[in-house]
C-alpha positions as CSV (number, residue, x, y, z in Angstrom):
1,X,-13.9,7.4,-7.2
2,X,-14.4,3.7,-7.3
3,X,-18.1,2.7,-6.5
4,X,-18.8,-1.0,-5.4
5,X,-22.2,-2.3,-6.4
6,X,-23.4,-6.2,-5.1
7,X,-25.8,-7.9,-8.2
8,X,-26.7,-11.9,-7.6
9,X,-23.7,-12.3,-5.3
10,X,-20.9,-10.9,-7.7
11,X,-19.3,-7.6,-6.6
12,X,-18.6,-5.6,-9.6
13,X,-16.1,-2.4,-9.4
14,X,-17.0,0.6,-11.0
15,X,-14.2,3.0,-12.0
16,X,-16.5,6.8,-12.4
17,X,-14.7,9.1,-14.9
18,X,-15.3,13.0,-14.6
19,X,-16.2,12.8,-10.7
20,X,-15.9,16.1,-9.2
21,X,-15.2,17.3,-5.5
22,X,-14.9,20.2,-4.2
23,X,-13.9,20.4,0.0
24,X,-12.9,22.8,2.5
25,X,-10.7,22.6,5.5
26,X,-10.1,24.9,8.5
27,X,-8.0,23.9,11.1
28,X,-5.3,24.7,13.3
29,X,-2.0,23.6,14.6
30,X,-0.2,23.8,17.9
31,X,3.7,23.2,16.7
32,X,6.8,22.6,19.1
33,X,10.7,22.9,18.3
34,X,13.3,22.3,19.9
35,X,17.2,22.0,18.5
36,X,20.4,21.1,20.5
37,X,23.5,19.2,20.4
38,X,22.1,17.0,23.5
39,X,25.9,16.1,24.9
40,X,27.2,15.6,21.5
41,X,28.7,18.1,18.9
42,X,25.9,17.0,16.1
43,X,23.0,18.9,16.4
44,X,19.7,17.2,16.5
45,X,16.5,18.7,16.1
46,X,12.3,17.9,17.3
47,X,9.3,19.4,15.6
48,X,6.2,18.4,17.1
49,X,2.9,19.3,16.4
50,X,-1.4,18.6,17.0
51,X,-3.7,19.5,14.3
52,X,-7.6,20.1,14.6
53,X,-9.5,20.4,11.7
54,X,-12.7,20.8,10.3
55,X,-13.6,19.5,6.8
56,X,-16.9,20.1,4.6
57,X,-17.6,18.2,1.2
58,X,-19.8,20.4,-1.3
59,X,-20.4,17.8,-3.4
60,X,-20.7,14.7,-1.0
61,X,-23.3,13.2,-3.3
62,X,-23.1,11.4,-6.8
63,X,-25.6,10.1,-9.3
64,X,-25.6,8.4,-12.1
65,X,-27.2,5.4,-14.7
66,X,-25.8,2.4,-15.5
67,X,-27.9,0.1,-18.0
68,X,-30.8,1.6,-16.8
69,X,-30.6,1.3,-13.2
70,X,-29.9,4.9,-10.9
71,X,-26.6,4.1,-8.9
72,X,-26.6,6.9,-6.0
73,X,-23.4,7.2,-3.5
74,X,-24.0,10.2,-0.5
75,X,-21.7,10.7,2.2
76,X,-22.2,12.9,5.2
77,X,-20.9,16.3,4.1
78,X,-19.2,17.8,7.1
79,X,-16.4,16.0,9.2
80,X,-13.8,16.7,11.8
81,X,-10.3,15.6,12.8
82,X,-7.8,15.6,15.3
83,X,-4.0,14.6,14.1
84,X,-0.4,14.4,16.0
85,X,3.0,13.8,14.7
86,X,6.3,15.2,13.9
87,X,9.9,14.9,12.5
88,X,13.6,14.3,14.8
89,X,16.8,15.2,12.7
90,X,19.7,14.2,14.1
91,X,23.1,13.9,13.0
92,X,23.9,17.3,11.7
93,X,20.7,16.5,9.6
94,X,21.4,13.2,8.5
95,X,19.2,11.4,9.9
96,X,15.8,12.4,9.8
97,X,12.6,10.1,11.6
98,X,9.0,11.3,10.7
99,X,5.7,10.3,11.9
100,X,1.6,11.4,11.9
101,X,-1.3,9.8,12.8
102,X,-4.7,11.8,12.1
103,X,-8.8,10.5,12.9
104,X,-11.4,11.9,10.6
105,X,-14.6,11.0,11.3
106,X,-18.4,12.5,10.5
107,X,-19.7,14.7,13.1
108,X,-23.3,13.6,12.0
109,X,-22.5,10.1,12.5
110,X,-19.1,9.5,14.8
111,X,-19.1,5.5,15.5
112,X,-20.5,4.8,11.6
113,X,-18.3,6.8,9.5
114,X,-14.4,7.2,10.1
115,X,-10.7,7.4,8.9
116,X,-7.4,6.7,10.8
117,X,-4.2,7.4,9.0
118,X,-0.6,6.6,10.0
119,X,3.0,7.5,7.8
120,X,6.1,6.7,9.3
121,X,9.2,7.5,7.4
C-alpha cells in the first residue's frame, strides 16, 4: 500500500509495511466454447465468457502516525464489477490470442470511485 500525502507543495510517497486486507468476492460467469477445424484440417478453438461480481473490503480503512501527525486512508468497502473476455487457439493449438477487460467501481459512489482493466496477450 503506497499512501501519497501533499506537505508545502512536495508530494512525498509513503511505502506502509505490515498493511493488511482482507476481501471477498462472489460472482458469476456465463462461459461459451466452441472448437472446429472452420474449412481447414487445424483445429481452432473460442472460449468466451462475462463475469459479474461483487467485492467487499473488511478492512477498507487504515491508520496510522507519522512524526506526530494521524495519516488516515478509507475506501468505500463494498464494490461491483462487470468483466468480458476470452482466449482463440488456433493452429492445432499454436497459436493462442487472449483478451479481458473488467469495470470495478463502488456501489456507494459509481462516477467517484472506479477501475478499468484491459490484458491482451
Amino acid at each position: 500500500m503506497s499512501l501519497y500525502v501533499h506537505v508545502a507543495d512536495t508530494t512525498h510517497i509513503i511505502l506502509v509495511a505490515g498493511t493488511r486486507n482482507l476481501k471477498e468476492r462472489l460472482g458469476i460467469s456465463v462461459d461459451f466454447e466452441n472448437n472446429g477445424t472452420h474449412g481447414t484440417a487445424q483445429a481452432s478453438r473460442l472460449h468466451a465468457y462475462g463475469t459479474a461480481n461483487v467485492y467487499y473490503d473488511f478492512q477498507s480503512r487504515f491508520a496510522d502516525s507519522l512524526s506526530g501527525a494521524r495519516l488516515v486512508s478509507e475506501q468505500d468497502p463494498l464494490w461491483g464489477g462487470i468483466g468480458i473476455g476470452g482466449t482463440f487457439n488456433w493452429g492445432d493449438g499454436k497459436y493462442v490470442l487472449y483478451d479481458e477487460a473488467t469495470l470495478n467501481t463502488s456501489l456507494s459512489n459509481f462516477r467517484g470511485s472506479y477501475s478499468l482493466t484491459g490484458r491482451i496477450g
